[in-house]
PAROZA-531348 format. One record per atom (N, C-alpha, C): residue number from 1; residue in three letters; x negated, y, z. Coordinates in nm, 3 decimals. Atoms other than C-alpha are relative to their C-alpha. Example, Ala and Ser with C-alpha at 12.3 -4.5 7.8 and 13.67 -1.06 7.14 Angstrom:
BEGIN
[r 1, ALA, [-0.089, -0.119, 0.000]];
[r 1, ALA, [-1.230, -0.450, 0.780]];
[r 1, ALA, [-0.090, 0.120, 0.000]];
[r 2, SER, [0.082, -0.119, -0.006]];
[r 2, SER, [-1.367, -0.106, 0.714]];
[r 2, SER, [0.077, 0.109, 0.073]];
***
This chain:
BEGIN
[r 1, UNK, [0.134, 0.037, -0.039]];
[r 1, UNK, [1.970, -0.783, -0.335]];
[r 1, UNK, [0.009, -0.113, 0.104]];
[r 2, UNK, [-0.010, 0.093, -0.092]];
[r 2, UNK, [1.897, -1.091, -0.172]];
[r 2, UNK, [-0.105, 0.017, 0.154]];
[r 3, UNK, [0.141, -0.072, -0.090]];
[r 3, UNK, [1.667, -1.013, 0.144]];
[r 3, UNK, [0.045, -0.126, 0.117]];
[r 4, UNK, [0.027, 0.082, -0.073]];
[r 4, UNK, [1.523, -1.288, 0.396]];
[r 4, UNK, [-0.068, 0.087, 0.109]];
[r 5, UNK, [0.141, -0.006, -0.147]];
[r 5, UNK, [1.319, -1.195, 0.775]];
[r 5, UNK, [-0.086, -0.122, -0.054]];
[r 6, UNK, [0.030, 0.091, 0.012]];
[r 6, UNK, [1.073, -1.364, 0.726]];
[r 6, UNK, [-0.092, -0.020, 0.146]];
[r 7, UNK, [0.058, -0.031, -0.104]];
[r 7, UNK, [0.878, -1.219, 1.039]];
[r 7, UNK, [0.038, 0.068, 0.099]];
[r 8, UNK, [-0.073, -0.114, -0.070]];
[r 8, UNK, [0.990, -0.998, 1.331]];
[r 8, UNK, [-0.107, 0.014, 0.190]];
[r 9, UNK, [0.074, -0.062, -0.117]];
[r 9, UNK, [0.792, -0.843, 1.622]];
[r 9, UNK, [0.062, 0.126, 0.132]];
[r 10, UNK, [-0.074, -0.080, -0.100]];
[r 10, UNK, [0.909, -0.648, 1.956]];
[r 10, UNK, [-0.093, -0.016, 0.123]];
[r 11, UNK, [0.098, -0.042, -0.080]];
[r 11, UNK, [0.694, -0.542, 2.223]];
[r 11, UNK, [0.089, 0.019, 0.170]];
[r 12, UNK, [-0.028, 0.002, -0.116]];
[r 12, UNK, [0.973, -0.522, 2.508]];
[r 12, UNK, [0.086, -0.127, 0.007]];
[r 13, UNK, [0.013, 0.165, -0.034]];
[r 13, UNK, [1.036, -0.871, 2.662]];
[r 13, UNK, [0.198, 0.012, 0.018]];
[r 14, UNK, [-0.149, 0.036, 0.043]];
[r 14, UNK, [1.452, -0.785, 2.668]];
[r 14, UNK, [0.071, 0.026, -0.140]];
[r 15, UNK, [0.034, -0.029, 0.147]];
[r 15, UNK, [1.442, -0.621, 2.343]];
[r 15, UNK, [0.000, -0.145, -0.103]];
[r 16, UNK, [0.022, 0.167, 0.053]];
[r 16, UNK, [1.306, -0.987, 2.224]];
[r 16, UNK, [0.068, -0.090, 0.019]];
[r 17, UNK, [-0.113, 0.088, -0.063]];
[r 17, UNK, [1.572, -1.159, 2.408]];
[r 17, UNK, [0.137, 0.047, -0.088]];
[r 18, UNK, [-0.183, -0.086, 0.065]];
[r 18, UNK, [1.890, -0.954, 2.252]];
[r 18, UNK, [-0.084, -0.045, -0.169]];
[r 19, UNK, [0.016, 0.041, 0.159]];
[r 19, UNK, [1.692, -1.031, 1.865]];
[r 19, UNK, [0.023, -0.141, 0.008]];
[r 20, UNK, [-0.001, 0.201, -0.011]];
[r 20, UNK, [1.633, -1.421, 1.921]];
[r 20, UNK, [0.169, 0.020, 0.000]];
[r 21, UNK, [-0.161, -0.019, -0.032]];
[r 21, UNK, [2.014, -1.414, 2.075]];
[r 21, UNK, [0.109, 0.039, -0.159]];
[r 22, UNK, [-0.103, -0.055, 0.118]];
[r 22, UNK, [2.172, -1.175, 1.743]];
[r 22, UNK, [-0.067, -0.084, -0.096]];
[r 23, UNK, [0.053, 0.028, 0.156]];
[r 23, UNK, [1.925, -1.323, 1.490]];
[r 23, UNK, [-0.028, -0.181, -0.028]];
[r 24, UNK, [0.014, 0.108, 0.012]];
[r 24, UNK, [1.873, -1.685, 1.576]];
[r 24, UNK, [-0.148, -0.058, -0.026]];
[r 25, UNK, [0.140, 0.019, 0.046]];
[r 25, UNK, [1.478, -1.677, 1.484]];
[r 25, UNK, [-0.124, 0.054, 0.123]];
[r 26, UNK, [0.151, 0.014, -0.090]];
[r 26, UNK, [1.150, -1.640, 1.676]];
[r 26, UNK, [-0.023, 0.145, -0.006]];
[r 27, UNK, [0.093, -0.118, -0.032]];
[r 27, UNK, [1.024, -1.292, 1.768]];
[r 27, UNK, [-0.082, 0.003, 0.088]];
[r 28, UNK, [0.144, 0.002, -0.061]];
[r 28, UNK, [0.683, -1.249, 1.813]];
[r 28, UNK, [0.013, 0.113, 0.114]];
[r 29, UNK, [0.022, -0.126, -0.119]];
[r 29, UNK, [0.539, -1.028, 2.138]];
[r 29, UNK, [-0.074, 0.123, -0.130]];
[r 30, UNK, [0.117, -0.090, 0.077]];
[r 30, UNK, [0.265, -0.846, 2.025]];
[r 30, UNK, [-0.040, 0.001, -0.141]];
[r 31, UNK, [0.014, 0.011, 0.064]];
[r 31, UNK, [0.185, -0.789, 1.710]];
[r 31, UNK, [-0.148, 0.008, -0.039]];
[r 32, UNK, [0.139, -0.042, 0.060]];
[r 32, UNK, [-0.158, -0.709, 1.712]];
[r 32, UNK, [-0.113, -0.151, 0.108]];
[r 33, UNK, [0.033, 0.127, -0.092]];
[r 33, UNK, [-0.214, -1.088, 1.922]];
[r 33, UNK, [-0.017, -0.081, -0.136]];
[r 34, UNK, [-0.014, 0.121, 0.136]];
[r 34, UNK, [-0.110, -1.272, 1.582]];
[r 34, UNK, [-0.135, -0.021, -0.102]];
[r 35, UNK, [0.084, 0.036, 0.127]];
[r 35, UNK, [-0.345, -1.401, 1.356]];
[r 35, UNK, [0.082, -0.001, -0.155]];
[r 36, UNK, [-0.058, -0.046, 0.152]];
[r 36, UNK, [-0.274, -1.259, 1.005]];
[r 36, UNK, [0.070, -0.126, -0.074]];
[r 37, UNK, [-0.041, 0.132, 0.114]];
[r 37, UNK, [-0.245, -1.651, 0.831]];
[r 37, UNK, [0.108, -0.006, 0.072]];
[r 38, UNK, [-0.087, 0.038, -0.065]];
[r 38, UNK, [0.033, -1.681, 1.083]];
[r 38, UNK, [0.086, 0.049, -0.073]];
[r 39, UNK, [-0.081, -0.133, 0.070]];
[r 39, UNK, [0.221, -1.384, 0.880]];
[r 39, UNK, [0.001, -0.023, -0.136]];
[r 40, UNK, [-0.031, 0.048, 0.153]];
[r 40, UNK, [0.428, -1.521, 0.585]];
[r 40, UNK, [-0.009, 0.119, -0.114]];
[r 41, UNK, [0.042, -0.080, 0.092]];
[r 41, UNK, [0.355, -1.370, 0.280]];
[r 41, UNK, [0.180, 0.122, -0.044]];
[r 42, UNK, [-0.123, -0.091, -0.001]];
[r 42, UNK, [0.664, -1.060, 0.205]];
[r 42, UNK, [-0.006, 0.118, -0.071]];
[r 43, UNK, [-0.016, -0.071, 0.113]];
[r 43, UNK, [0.776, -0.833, -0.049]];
[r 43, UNK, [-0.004, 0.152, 0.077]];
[r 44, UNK, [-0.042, -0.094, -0.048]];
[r 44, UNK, [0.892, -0.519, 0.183]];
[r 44, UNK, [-0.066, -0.054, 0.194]];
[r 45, UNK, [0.057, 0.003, -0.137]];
[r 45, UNK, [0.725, -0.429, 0.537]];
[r 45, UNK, [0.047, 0.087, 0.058]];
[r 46, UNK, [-0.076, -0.114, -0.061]];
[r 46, UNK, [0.966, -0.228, 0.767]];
[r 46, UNK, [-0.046, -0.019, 0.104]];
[r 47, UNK, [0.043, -0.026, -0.205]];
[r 47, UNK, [0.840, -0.088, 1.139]];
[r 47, UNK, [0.097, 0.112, 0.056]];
[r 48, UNK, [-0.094, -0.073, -0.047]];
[r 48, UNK, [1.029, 0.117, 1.352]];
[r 48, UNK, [-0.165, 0.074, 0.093]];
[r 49, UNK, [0.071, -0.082, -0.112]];
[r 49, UNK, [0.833, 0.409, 1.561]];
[r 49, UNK, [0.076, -0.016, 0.157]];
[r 50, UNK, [-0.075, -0.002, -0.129]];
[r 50, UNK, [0.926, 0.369, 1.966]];
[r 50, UNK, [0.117, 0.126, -0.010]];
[r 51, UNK, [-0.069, -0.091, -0.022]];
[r 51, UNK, [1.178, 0.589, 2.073]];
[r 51, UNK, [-0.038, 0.146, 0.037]];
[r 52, UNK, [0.012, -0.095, -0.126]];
[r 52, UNK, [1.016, 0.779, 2.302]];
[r 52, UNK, [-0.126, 0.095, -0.124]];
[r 53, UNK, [0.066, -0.086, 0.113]];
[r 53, UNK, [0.767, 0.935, 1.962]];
[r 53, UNK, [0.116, 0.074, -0.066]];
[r 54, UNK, [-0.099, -0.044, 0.069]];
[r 54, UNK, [1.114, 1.036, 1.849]];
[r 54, UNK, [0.016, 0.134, 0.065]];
[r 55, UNK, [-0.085, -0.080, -0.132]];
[r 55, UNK, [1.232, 1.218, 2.179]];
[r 55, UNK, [-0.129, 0.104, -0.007]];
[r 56, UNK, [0.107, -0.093, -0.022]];
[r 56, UNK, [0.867, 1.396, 2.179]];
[r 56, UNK, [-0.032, 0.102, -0.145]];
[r 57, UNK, [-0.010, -0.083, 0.110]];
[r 57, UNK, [0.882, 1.507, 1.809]];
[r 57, UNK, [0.070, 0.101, -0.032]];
[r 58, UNK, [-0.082, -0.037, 0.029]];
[r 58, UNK, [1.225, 1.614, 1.837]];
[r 58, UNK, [-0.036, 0.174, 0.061]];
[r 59, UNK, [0.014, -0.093, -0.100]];
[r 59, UNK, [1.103, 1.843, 2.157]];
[r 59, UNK, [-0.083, 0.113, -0.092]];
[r 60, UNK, [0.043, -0.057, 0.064]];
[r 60, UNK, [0.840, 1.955, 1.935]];
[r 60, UNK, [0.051, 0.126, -0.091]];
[r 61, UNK, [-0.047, -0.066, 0.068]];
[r 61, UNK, [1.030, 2.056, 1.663]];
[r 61, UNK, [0.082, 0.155, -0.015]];
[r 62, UNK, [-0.080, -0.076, -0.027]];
[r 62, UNK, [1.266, 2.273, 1.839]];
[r 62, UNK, [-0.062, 0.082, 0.083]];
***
């Protein structure tokens, strides 16, 4: 499979620094700042949940 970024978003300001840095491309802040036409058109749409919904589910669970 051939697979391109074509977009990428991150909400903590070192977080965004360490992607630019590994990935070489632009990450947006906010995602909910962007204007949609800005947002190239893309086959597959992956998000990640924070961490910290992880750590509170987990608590849950158990």
């Amino acid at each position: 499979m051939d697979a391109k970024c074509v977009f990428s978003s991150e909400l903590d300001k070192y977080a965004q620094t360490t992607y630019q840095a590994d990935f070489r491309e632009i990450c947006y802040r906010d995602i909910t700042t962007i204007k949609t036409k800005l947002i190239p058109d893309f086959d597959i749409l992956l998000e990640a949940f924070p961490v910290n919904f992880l750590v509170l589910l987990a608590q849950e669970i158990n």
